[in-house]
FIDO-599212 format. One record per residue (C-alpha): x, y, z; residue number from 1. Coordinates in nm, 4 decimals, decimal comma. Layout:
+----------+----------+----------+-----+
!        X !        Y !        Z !   k !
+----------+----------+----------+-----+
!        X !        Y !        Z ! NUM !
...
+----------+----------+----------+-----+
END
This chain:
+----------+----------+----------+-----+
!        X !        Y !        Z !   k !
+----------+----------+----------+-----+
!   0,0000 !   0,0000 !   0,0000 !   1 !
!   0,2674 !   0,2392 !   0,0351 !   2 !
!   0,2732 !   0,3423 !  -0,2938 !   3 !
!   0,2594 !   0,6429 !  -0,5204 !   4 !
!   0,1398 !   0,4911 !  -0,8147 !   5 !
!  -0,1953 !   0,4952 !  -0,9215 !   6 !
!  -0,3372 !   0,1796 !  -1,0171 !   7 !
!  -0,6686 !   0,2880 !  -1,2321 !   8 !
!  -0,8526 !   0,0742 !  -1,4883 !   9 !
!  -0,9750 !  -0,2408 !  -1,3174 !  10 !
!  -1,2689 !  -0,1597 !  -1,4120 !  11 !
!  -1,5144 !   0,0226 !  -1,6564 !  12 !
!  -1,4445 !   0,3427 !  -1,6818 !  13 !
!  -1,7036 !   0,6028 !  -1,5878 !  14 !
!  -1,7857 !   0,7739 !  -1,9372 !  15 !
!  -1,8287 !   0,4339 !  -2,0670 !  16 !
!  -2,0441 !   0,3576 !  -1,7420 !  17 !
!  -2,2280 !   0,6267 !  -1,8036 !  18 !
!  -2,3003 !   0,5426 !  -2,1588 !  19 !
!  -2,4065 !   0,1844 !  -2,1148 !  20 !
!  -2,6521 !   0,3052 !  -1,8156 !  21 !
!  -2,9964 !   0,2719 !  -1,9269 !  22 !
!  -3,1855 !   0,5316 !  -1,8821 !  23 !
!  -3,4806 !   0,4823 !  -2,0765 !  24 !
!  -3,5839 !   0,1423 !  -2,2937 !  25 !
!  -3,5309 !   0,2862 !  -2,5785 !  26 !
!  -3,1569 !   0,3746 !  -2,5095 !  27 !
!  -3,1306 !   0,0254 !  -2,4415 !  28 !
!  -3,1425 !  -0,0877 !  -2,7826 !  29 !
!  -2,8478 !   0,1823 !  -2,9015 !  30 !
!  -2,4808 !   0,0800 !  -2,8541 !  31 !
!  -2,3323 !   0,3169 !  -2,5945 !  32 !
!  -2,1461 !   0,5423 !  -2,9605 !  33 !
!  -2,4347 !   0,5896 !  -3,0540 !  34 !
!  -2,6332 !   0,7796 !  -2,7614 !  35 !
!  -2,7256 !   1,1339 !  -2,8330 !  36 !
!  -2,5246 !   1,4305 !  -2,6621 !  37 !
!  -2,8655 !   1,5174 !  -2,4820 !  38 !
!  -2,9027 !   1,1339 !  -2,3110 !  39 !
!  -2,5342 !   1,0994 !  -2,2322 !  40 !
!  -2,5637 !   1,4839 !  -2,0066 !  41 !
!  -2,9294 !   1,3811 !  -1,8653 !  42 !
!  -2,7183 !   1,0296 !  -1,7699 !  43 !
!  -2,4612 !   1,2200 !  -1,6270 !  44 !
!  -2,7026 !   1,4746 !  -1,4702 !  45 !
!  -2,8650 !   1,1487 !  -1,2917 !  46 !
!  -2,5519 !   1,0230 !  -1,1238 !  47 !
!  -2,5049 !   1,3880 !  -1,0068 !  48 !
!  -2,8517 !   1,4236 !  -0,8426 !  49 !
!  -2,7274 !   1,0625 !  -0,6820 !  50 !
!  -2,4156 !   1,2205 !  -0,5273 !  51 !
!  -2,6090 !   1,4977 !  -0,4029 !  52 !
!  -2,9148 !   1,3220 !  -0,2465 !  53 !
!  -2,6188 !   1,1595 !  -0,0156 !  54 !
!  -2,4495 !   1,4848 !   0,0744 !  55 !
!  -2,5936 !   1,4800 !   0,4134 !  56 !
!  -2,4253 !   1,3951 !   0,7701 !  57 !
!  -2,0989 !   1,5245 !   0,9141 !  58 !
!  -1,7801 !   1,5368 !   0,7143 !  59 !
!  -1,4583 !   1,3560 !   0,8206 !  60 !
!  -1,1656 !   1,5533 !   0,6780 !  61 !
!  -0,9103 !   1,3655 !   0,5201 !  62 !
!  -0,6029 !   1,4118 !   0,6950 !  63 !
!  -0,2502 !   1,2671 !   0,5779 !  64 !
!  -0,0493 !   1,0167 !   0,7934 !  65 !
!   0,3434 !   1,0435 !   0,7066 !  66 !
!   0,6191 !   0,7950 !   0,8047 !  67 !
!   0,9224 !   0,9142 !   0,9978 !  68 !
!   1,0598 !   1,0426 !   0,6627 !  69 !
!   0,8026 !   1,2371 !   0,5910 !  70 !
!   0,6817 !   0,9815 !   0,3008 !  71 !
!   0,2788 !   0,9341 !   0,3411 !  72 !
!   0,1955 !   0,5836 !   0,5343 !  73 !
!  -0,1043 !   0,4705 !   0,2993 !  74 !
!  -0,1656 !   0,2037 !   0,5258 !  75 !
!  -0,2328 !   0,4145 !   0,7849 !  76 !
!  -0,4458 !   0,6139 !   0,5731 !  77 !
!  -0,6845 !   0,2928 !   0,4602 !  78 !
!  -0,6855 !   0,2339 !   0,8326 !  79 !
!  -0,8319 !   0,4755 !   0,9476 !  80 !
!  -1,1058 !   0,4625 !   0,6369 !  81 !
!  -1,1785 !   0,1609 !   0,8269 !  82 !
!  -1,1915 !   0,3188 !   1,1540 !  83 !
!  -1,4334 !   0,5313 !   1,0654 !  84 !
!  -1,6839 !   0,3363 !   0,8321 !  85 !
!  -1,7314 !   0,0394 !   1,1230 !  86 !
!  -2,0738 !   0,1700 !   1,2276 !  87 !
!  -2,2032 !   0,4842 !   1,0296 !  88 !
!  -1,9585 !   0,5892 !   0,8425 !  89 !
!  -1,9473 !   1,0258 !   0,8016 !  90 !
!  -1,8904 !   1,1648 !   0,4434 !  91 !
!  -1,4981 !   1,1738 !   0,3540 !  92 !
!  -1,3744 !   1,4563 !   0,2061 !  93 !
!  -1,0565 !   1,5833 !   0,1267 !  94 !
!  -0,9906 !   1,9299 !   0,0959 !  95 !
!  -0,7425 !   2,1842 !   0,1012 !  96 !
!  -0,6193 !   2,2998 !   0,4502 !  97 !
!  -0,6517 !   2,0135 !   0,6592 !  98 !
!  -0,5613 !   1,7724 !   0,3840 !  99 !
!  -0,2053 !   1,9750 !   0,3236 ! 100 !
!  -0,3237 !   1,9783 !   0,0027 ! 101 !
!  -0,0648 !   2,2402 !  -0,1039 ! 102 !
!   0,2524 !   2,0096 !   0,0735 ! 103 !
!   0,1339 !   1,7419 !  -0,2023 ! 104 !
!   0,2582 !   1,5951 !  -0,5312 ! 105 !
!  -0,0189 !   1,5937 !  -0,8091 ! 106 !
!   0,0853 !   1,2053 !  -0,7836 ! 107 !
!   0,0409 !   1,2106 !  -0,3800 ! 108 !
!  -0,3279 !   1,3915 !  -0,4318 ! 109 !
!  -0,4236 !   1,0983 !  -0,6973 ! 110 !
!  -0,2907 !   0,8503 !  -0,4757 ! 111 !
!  -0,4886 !   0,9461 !  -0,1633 ! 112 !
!  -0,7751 !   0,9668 !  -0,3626 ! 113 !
!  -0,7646 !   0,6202 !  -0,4714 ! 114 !
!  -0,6843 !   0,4776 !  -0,1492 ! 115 !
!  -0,9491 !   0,6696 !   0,0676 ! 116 !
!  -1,2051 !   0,5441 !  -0,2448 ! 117 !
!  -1,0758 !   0,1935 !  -0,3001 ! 118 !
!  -1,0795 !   0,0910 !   0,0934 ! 119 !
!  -1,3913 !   0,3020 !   0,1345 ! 120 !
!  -1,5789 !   0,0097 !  -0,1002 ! 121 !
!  -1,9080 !   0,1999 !  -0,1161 ! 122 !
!  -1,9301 !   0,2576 !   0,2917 ! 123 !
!  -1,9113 !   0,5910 !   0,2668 ! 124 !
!  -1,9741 !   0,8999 !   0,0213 ! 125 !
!  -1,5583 !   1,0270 !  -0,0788 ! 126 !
!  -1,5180 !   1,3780 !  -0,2116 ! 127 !
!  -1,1783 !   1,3509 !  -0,3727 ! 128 !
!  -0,9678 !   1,7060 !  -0,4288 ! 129 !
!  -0,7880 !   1,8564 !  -0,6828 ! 130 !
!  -0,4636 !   2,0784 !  -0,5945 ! 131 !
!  -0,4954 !   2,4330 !  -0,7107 ! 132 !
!  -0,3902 !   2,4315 !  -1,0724 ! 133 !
!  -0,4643 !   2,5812 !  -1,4124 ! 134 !
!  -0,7845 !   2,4862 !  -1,5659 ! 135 !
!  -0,6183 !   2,1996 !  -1,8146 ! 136 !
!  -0,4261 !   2,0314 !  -1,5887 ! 137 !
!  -0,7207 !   2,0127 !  -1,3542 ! 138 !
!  -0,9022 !   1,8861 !  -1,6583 ! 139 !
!  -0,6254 !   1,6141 !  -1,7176 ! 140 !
!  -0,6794 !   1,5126 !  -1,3869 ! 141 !
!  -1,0068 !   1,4961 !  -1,3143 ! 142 !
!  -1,0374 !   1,2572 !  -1,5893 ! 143 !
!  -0,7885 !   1,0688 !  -1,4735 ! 144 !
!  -0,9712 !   1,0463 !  -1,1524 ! 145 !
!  -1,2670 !   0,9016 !  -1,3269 ! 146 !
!  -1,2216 !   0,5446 !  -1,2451 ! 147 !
!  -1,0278 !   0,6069 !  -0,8977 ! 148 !
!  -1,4230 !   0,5104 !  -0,7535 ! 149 !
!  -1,4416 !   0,8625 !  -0,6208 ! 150 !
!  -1,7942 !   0,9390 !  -0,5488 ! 151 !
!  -1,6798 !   1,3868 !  -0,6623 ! 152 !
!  -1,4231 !   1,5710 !  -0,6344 ! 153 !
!  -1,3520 !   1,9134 !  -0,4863 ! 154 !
!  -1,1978 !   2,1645 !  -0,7290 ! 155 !
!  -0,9279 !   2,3796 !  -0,5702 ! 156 !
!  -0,8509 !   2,7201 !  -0,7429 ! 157 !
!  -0,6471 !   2,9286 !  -0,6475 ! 158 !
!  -0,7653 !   3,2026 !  -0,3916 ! 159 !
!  -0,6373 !   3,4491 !  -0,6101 ! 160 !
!  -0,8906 !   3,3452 !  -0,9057 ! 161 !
!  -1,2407 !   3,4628 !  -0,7080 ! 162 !
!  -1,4099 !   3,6521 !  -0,9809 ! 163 !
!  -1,7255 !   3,4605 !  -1,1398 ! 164 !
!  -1,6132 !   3,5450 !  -1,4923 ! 165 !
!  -1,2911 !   3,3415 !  -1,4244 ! 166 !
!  -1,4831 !   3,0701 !  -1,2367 ! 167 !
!  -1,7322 !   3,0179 !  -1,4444 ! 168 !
!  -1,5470 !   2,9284 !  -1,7314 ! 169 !
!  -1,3477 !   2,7039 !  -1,5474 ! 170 !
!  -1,6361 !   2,4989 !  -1,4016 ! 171 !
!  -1,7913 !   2,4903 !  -1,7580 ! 172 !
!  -1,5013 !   2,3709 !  -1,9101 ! 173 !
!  -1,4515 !   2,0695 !  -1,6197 ! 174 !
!  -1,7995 !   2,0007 !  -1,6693 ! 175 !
!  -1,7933 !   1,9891 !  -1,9892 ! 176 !
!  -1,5224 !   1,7316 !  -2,0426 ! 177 !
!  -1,5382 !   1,5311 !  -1,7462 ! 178 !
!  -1,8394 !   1,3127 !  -1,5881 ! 179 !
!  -1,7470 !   1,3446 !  -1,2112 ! 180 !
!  -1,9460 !   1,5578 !  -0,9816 ! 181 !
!  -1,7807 !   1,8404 !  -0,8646 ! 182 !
!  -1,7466 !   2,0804 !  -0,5674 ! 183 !
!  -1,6706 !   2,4382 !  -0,4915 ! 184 !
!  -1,4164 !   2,5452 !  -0,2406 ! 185 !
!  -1,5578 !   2,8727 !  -0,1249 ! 186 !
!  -1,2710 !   2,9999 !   0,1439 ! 187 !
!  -1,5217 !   3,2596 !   0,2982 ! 188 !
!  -1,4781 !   3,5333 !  -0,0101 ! 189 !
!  -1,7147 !   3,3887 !  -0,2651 ! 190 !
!  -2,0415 !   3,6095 !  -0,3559 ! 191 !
!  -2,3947 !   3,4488 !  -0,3088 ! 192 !
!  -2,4191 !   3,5450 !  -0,7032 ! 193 !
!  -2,1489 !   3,3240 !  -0,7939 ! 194 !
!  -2,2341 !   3,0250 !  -0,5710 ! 195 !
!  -2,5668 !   3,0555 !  -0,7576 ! 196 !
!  -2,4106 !   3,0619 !  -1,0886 ! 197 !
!  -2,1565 !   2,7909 !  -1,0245 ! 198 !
!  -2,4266 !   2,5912 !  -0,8600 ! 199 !
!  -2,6354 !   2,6416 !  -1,2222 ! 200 !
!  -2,4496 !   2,3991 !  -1,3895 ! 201 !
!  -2,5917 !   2,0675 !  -1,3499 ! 202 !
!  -2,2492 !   1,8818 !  -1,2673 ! 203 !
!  -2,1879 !   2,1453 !  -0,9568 ! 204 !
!  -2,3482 !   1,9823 !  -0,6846 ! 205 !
!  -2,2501 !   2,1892 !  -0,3536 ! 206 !
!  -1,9956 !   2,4070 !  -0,1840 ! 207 !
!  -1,7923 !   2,3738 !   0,0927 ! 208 !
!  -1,8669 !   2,7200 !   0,2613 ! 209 !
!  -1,6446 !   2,9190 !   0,4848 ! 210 !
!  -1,8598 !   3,2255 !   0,4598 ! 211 !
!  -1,9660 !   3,3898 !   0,7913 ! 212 !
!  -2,3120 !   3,4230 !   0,9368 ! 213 !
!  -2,5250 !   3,6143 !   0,6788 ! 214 !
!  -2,3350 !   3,5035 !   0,3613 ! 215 !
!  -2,3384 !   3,1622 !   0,4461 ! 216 !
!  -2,7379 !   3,1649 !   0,4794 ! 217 !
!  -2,7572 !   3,3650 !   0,1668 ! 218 !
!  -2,5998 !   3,0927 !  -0,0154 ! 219 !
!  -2,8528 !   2,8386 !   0,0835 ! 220 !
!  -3,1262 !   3,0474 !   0,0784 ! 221 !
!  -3,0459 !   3,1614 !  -0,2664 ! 222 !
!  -2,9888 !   2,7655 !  -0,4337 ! 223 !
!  -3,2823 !   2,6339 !  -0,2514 ! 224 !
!  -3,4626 !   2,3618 !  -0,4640 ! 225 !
!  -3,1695 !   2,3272 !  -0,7547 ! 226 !
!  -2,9634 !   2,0040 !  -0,5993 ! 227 !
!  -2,7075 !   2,2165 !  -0,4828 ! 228 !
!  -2,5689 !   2,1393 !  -0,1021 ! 229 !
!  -2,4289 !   2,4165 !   0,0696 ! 230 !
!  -2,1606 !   2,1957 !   0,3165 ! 231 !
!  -2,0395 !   2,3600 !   0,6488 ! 232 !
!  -1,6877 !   2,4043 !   0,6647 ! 233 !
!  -1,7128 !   2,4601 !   1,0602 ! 234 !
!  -1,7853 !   2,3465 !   1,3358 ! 235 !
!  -2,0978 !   2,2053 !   1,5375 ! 236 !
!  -2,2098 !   2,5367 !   1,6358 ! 237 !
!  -2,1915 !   2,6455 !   1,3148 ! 238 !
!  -2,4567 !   2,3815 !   1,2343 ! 239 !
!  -2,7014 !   2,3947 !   1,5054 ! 240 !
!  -2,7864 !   2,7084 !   1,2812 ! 241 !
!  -2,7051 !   2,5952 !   0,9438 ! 242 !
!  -2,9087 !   2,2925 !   0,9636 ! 243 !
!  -3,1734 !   2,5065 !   1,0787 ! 244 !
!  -3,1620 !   2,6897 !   0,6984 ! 245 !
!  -3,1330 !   2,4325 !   0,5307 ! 246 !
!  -2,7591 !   2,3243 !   0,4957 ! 247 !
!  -2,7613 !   1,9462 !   0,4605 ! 248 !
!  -2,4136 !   1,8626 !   0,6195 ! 249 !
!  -2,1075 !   2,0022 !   0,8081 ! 250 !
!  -1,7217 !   1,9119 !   0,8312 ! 251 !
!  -1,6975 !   1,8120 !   1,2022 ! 252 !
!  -1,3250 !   1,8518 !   1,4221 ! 253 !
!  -1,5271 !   1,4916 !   1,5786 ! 254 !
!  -1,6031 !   1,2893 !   1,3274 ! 255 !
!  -1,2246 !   1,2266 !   1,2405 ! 256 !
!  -1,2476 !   0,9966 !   1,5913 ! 257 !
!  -1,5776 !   0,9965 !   1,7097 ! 258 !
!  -1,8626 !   0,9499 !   1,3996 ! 259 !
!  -2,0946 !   0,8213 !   1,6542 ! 260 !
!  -2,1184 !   1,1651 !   1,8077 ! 261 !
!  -2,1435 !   1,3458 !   1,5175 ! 262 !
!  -2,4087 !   1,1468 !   1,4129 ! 263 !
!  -2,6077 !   1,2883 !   1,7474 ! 264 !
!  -2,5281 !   1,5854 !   1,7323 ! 265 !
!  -2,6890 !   1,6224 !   1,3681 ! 266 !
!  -2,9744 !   1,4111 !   1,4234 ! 267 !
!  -3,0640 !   1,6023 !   1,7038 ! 268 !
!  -3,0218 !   1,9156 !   1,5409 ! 269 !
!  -3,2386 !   1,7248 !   1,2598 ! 270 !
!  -3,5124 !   1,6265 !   1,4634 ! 271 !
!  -3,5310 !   1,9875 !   1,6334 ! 272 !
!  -3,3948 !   1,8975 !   1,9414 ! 273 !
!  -3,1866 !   2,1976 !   2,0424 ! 274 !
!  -3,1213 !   2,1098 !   2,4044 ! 275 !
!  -3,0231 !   1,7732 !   2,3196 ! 276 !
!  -2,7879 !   1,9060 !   2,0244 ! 277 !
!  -2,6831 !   2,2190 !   2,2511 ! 278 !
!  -2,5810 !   1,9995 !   2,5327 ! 279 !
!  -2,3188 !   1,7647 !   2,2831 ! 280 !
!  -2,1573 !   2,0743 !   2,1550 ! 281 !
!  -2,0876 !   2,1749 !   2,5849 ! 282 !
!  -1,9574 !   1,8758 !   2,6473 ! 283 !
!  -1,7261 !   1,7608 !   2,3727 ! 284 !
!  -1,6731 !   2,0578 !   2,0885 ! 285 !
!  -1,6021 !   2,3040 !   2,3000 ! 286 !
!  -1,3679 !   2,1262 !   2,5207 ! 287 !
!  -1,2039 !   1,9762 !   2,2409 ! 288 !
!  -1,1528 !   2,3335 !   2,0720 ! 289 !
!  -0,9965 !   2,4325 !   2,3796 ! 290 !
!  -0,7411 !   2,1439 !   2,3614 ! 291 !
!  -0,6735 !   2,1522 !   1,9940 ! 292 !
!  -0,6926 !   2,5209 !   1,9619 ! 293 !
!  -0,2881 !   2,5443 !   2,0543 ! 294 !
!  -0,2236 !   2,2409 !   1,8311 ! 295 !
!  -0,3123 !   2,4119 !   1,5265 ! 296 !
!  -0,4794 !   2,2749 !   1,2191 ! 297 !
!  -0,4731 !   1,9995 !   1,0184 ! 298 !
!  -0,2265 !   1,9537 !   1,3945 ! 299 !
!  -0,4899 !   1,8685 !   1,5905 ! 300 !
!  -0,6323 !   1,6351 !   1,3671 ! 301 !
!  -0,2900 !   1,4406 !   1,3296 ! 302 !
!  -0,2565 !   1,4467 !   1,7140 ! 303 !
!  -0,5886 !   1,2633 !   1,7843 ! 304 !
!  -0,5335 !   0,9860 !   1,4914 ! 305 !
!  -0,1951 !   0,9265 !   1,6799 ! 306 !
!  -0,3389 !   0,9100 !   1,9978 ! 307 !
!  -0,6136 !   0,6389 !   1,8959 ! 308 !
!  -0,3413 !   0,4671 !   1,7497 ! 309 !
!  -0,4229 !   0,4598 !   1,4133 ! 310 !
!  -0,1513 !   0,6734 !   1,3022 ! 311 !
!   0,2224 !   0,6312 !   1,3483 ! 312 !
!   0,2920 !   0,9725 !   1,3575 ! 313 !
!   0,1490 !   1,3560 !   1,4311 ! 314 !
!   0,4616 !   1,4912 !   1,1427 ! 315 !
!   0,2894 !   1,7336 !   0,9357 ! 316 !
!   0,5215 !   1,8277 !   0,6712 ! 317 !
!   0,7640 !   2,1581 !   0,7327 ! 318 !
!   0,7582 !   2,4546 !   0,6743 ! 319 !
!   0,4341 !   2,3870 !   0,9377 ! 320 !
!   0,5269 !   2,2542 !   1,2278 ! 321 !
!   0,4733 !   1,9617 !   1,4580 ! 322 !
!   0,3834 !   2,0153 !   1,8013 ! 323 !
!   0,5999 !   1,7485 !   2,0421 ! 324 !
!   0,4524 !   1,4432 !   2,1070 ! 325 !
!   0,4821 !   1,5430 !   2,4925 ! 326 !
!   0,2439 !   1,8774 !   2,4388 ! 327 !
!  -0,0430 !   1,6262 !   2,3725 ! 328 !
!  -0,1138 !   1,5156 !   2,7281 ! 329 !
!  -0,4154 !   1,6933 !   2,8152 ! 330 !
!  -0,5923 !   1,6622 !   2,4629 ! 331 !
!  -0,4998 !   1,2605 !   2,5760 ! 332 !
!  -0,6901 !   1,2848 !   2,8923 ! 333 !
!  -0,9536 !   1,4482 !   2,6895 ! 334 !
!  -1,0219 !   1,1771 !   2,4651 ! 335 !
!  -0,9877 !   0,9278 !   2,7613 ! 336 !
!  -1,2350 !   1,1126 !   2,9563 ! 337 !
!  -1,5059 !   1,0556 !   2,6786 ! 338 !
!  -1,3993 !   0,7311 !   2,6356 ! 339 !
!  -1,2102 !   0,7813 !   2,2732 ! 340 !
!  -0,9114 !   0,6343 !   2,3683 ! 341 !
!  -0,8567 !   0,3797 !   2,6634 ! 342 !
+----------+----------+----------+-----+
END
């Protein structure tokens, strides 16, 4: 498993998938060359309406396990896939800041995406990532991506390229040439307007939203009803109100270790139950903020996958840097004291 090479093919690949699906009895009787442009996009538009009717729950952020050398431990990595999809598994998703995505080979991105997908094996929904590149390379390698078994993919831009008439294009041209569904990374600076025009094209099926407060609810209220999920990229308390919008899902700091309670905590806030959903966040977010707050991020993340022992390491790769293993007591007696670790 510690490998960097991608080993793609075993199977179909999607575009072909996609033109062998049947989608109505007549296309059944047409070999896959032969079906129209406007079946092959309503095809495509159906397995993108799949994606998005399952981008509900918390999010598990993808974090990278290194060896001593700073090499990545895939093993580790399809570990702690494992871990996580035992019961009810949380959505997977790997994106930009907490999966070092910028510290990464184009090789090392396609890699984790495969092995997150591959030992995923349907348990849970995977949003791969992209790293922040020019539109055709991240057209190359979406495609390539195609037959990793990634469920979408995040597209990373740089946060320099913000404007919708740069975007847009972009997104049109991925779309257009690729059959994955696809995400928007919205670091907190993106206009409602161009969430709404991104979120227009049928293959765009959410965002994972930094915005604040106000902007954040103006970008659900304003795709409400188009199959477009607006994803919290915060925390719990950041969901006991955007669940209340309408915001299907939220990345959790828990569900990394702890998918069971992240799974209350949004089915209470689901089923209206504020106290109940109130009373999670007092007793394990904002306890666990306090302890990881010093850490850093992805840090913090590393430093609880070492402590449950699924992990070798807490190295994040320089110039960031890696707290000492001996600064991690109290976040240890944390997780013992809700019963995360023994």
């Amino acid at each position: 498993m510690n490998s960097t090479t991608v080993h793609i093919g075993q199977r179909p690949g999607r575009r072909r998938f996609l033109k062998s699906m049947m989608v109505t009895a007549p296309a059944m009787l047409l070999p896959s060359w032969a079906m129209s442009p406007s079946l092959f996009q309503e095809t495509r538009t159906a397995l993108a309406r799949k994606v998005y009717q399952r981008l509900h729950g918390p999010q598990a952020a993808i974090t990278v396990p290194y060896n001593a050398d700073f090499s990545i431990d895939y093993d580790a990595l399809a570990m702690w896939v494992d871990y996580v999809c035992e019961s009810r598994p949380p959505i997977l998703f790997f994106t930009y800041g907490d999966g070092e995505v910028d510290a990464l080979s184009e090789e090392e991105i396609a890699q984790i995406n495969v092995t997150v997908s591959k030992q995923a094996r349907g348990r849970a929904l995977v949003v791969g990532a992209t790293g922040a590149w020019w539109t055709g390379r991240t057209v190359d390698f979406v495609k390539k991506m195609e037959d990793s078994g990634l469920d979408a993919i995040n597209l990373h831009f740089s946060p320099r390229i913000r404007s919708v008439d740069e975007l847009y294009p972009a997104f049109e041209a991925i779309a257009a040439k690729t059959d994955i569904p696809l995400l928007i990374y919205d670091n907190g600076d993106l206009p409602a307007a161009t969430i709404v025009k991104l979120a227009s094209l049928p293959q765009v099926v959410g965002v994972k939203s930094h915005a604040g407060l106000y902007a954040f609810y103006d970008q659900v209220r304003q795709t409400a009803g188009t199959h477009f999920a607006v994803l919290g990229a915060g925390q719990m308390k950041q969901y006991l109100y955007g669940g209340l919008i309408g915001s299907p899902g939220y990345l959790c700091p828990l569900a990394p270790i702890a998918p069971t309670v992240s799974w209350s905590f949004y089915d209470a806030v689901r089923a209206g139950n504020e106290e109940k959903a109130t009373s999670i966040i007092k007793e394990y977010e904002e306890p666990l903020i306090r302890e990881t707050i010093p850490l850093r991020y992805p840090q913090a993340y590393k430093a609880m996958l070492y402590l449950v022992g699924i992990y070798k390491t807490n190295l994040v790769r320089p110039p960031r840097i890696t707290p000492p293993t001996s600064s991690l007591e109290s976040l240890k007696s944390f997780l013992k004291e809700k019963s995360i670790i023994k």
